[in-house]
Structure formats: C-alpha cells, structure tokens
C-alpha positions as CSV (number, residue, x, y, z in Angstrom):
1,X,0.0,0.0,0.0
2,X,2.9,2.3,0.1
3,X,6.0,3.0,-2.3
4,X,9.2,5.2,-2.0
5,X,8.6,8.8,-3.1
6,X,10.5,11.4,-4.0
7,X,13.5,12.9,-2.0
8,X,12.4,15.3,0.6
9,X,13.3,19.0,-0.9
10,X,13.1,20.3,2.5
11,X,14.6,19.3,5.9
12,X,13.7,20.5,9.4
13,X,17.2,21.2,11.6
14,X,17.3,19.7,15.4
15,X,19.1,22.7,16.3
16,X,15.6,24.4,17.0
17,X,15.0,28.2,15.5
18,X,16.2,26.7,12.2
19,X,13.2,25.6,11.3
20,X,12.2,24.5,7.5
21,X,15.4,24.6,4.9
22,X,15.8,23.9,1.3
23,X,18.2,21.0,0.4
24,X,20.7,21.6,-2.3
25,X,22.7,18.4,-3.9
26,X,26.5,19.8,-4.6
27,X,28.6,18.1,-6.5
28,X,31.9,16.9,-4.9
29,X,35.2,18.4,-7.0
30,X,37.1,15.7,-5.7
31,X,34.7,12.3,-6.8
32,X,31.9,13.7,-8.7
33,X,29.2,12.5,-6.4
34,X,25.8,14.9,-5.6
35,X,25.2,15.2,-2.1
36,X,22.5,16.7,0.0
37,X,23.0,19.8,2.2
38,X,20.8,22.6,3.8
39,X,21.8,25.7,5.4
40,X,19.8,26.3,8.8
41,X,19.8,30.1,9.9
42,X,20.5,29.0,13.2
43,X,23.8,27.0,12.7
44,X,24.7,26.9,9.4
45,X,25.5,25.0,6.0
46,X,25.1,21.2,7.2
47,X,25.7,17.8,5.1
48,X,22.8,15.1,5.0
49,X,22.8,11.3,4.1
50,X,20.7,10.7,1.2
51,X,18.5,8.3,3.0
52,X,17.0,10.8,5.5
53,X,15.4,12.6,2.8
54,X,13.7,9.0,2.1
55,X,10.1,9.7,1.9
56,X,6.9,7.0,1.4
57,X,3.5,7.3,-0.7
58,X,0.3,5.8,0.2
59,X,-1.2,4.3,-2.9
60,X,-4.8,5.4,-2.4
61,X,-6.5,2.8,-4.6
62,X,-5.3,0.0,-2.9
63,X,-5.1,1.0,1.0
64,X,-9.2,1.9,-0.1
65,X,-9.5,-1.9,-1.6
66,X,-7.7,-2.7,1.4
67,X,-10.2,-0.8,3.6
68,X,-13.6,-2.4,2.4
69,X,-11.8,-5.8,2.7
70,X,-11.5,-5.0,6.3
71,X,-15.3,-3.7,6.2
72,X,-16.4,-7.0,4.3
73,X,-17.6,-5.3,1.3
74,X,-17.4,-7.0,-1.4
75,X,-15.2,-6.0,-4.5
76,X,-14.6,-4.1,-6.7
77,X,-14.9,-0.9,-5.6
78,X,-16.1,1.7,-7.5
79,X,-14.3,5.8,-7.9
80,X,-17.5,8.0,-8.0
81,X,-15.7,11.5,-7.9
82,X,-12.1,10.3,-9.1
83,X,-9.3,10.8,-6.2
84,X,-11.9,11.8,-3.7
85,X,-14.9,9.5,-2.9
86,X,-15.2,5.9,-3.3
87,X,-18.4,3.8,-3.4
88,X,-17.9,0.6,-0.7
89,X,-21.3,-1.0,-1.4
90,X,-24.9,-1.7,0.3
91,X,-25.3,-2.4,3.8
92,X,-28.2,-2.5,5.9
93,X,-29.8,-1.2,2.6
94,X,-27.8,1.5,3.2
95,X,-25.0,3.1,0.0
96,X,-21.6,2.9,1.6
97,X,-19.4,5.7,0.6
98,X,-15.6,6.5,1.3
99,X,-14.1,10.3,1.6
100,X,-10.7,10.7,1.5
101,X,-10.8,14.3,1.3
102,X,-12.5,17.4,1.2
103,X,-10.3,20.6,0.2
104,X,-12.4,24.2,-0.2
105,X,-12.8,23.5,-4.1
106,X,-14.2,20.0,-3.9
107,X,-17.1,21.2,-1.5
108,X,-19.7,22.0,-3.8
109,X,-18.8,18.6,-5.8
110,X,-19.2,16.7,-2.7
111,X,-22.3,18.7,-1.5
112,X,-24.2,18.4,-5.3
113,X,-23.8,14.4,-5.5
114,X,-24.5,13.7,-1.8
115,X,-27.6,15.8,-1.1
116,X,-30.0,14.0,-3.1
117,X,-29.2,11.0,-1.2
118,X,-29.5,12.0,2.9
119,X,-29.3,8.0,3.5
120,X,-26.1,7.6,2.7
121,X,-23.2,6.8,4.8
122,X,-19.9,8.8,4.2
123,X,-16.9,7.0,5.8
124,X,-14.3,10.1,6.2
125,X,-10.3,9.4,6.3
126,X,-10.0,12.2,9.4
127,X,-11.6,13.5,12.1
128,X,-11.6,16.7,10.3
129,X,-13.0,15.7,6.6
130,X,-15.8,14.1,9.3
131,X,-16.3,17.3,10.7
132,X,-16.1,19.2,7.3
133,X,-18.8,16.7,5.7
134,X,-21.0,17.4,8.8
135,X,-21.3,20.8,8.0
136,X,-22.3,20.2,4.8
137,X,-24.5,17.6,4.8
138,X,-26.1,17.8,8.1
139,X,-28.8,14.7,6.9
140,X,-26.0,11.9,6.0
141,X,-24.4,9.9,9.2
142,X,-20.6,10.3,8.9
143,X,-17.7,8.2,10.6
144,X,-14.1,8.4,10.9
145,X,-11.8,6.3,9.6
146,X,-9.1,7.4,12.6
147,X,-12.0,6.1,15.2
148,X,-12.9,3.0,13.3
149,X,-9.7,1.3,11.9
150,X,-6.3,0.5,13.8
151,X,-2.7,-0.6,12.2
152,X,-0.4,-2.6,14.3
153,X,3.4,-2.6,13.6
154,X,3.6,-4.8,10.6
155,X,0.5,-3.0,9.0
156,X,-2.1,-5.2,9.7
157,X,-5.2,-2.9,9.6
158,X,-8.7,-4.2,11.4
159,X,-12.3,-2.7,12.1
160,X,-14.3,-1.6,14.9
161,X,-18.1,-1.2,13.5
162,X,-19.4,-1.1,16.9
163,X,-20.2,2.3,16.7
164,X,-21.3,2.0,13.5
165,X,-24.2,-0.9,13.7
166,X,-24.9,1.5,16.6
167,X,-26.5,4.4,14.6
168,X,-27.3,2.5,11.1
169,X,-30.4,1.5,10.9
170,X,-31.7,-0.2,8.2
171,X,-33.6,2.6,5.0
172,X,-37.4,1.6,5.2
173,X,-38.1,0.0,1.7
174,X,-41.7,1.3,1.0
175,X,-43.6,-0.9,-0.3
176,X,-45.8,0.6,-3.3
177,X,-48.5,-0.7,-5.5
178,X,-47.8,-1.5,-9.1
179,X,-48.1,0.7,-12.2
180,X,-48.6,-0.2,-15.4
181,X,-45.7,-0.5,-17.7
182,X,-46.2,2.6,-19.4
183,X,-46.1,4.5,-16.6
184,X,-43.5,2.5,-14.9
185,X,-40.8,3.7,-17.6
186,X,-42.0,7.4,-17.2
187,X,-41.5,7.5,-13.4
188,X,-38.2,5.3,-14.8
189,X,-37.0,8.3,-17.2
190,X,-38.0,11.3,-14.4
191,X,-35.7,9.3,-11.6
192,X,-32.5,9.3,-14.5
193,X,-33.5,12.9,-15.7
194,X,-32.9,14.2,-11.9
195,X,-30.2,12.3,-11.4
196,X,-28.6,13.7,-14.6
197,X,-29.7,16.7,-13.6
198,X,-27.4,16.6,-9.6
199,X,-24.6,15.5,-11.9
200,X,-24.4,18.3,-14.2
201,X,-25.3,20.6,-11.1
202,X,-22.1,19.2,-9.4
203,X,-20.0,19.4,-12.8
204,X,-20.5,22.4,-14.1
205,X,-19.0,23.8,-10.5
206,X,-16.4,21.5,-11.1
207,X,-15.5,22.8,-14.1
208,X,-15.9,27.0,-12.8
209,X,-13.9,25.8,-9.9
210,X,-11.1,23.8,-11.3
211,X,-11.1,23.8,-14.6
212,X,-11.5,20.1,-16.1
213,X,-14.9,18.4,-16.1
214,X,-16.3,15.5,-13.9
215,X,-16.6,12.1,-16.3
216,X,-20.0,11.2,-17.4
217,X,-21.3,8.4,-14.9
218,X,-21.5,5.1,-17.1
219,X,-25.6,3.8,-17.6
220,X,-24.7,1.3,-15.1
221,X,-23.5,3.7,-12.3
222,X,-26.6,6.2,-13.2
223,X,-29.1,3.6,-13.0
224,X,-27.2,2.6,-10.3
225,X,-27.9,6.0,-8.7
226,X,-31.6,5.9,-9.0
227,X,-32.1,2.2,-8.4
228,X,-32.8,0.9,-11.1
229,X,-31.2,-2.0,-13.9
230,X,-28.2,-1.4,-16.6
231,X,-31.5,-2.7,-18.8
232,X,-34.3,-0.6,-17.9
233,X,-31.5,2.5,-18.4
234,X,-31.2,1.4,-21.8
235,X,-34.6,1.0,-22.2
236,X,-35.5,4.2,-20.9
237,X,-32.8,6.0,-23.6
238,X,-34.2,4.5,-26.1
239,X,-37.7,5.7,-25.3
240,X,-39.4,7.9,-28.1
241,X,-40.6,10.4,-24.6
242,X,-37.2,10.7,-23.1
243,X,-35.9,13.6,-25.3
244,X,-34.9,15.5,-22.1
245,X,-33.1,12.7,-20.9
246,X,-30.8,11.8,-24.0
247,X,-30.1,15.8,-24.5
248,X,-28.9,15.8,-20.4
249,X,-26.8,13.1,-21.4
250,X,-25.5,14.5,-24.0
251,X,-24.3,17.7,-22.3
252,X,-23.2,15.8,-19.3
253,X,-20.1,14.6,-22.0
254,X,-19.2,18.3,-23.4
255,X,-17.4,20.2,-21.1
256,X,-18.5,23.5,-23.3
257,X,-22.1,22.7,-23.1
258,X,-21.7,21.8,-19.0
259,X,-20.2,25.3,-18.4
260,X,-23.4,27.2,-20.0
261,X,-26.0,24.5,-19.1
262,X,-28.6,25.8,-16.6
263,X,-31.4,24.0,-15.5
C-alpha cells in the first residue's frame, strides 16, 4: 500500500530556531558525487545522508480496496468523484461511501452528488474531513476512519463497526403498488432525468472551480444512482418520450455545453 517517493526537498534542523530549509545536492570536485546539504539560519551549512530525505506514498486505490476488505464489502470498488470518494457498497440497505478528502474547491462537488441522497453513509479518512462533511450535509451519518480502523506494527489494519451498527439503521423500503408499464418507464425516465440533472449541477461547479470536467457516470452507475437495472437504463434511452433525458446526457459529456447548461 505504500511506495518510495521522491527525495524530501526540504529538511527540518534539530538545532531548533532553524526551522524548514531547502536542500541543495553539490557536486563533490574531488569524486563527482551529488550530495545533499541545507543551510539552517541557526547553525549553518550542514551535510545530510541521502536516506533521510527517504520519503513514502500511500497508494490510495489499494489502501481503499484494502479498507472495504476490512469492512467485508465486497469487490470491486467503484471511484465516483475520481481521487476523492469511493463507493464501498450496500449495507443495511444503506450506499456505503468512502471520503478521502474534502479541500475548499471540492465542497460544492461533494455537496451536489450527496444531497440527493441523505441516506447515505460517508466514511471520512480524518476527524476533520468528518467534521467538514458534517457541515455540509447535516442529513447523512458520517464516521471516521481514525476512530474506526487500527494498524499494528507490521501493517495489519482491522475494524471496529461497533459504533457504526450503533446508529445505522436499516432505510425503510416502501412498499408501493404497481403501475402499469407505461407508466412505470415514465416515473423510470424522471428518476434518470434528476439524477442527470445533480450531476451536471455538481460538474459544471467542477468545471468554474477547477477547470477540467467531472466524467459522465457510465448507464450502469446512473441507474445505479436511481435504483434501477443497466437494462431498464437502456430501455428508458431509447424511449421515443425521453428527449430531455438523451439531451442531459448528451451535455453531461461536453465540457462546453456543462459550463453554460442551466437547469
């Protein structure tokens, strides 16, 4: 789950009031070799063995796989907002999601997908992202990774859901009475036209905000989103009434067309 990274380019001195300093490699006259050095304001121009500027990254997609293997969901997990939020599953007829983080920029992302769906369960990495998501979406329960999961020495990771199975309880599956056909793939194309709708919401402030564009959630993620089968998606595009919902998904793949689209 982790891999050597790139040399530090800083180094903190143990002197104290030296603080943060930039490390320089100087070539050696005398053998040729680049080695490190940083000069601290409070004592000076000192050397440095390469390896303490050894540094480690996490690789995200796998300590996440490795985190709903630990939660017993089953894989594979699915990327809903690429590098922030990951989609763990169903429990409890509850969605499952995982938030790694939540910088200033990706708040009205994470706020447009989430709020349409107050029953479901955002899993944050910190304390703070918890915190953060509460203040956003006041209506979906949200854990800590930090509180939930422990490591030992030789990286063995394992899960507390006490607190969890605590507060989740099961969504009430109402029952309803059956419609005709008909009108069973109109309410069908309404569910996929609002959630095309949240999407292009959330990406065009993803694209005034950053700058690319959100991907265009594939038919089986969308119907996915508004509970219904990969089949009954394509059914419903092909629909001679669901004009809206084949121009929505149209724009939801142009970036130009996302920027101006207003609802």
């Amino acid at each position: 789950m982790i891999r050597p990274g790139r040399p530090a380019d800083v180094y903190s001195c143990d002197c104290g009031p030296g603080g943060w300093s930039e490390v320089l490699w100087i070539e050696n006259p005398k053998d040729g070799i680049r080695r490190p050095v940083y000069r601290c304001e409070g004592c000076g121009i000192n050397r440095l063995n390469p390896e303490d500027l050894n540094t480690w990254d996490l690789i995200v997609p796998a300590f996440v796989e490795r985190i709903g293997e630990v939660m017993e969901f089953a894989p594979p997990l699915s990327e809903t907002i690429p590098g922030i939020v990951w989609s763990f599953g169903r429990k409890k007829r509850r969605e499952f999601y995982f938030v790694r983080d939540m910088t200033y920029r990706d708040r009205a992302v994470i706020k447009g997908y989430f709020t349409p769906y107050p029953t479901a369960i955002l899993l944050a990495a910190t304390i703070s992202i918890q915190r953060k998501l509460g203040e956003i979406l006041p209506e979906n329960l949200c854990f800590s990774m930090e509180a939930i999961l422990e490591m030992d020495d030789s990286g063995h990771l394992t899960a507390d859901l006490t607190s969890i199975e605590a507060e989740v309880v099961p969504a009430v599956k109402v029952q309803k009475k059956p419609v005709p056909r008909r009108g069973n793939r109109s309410a069908n194309i309404a569910k996929l036209v609002h959630e095309l709708e949240q999407h292009l919401i959330a990406a065009r402030d993803h694209v005034w905000e950053v700058g690319n564009m959100l991907p265009r959630p594939s038919l089986q993620h969308l119907g996915k989103l508004a509970g219904l089968e990969k089949h009954d998606v394509t059914r419903c595009m092909k629909d001679t009434d669901a004009v809206k919902l084949r121009y929505l998904w149209k724009v939801a793949d142009d970036i130009k067309l996302i920027r101006d689209w207003q609802r």
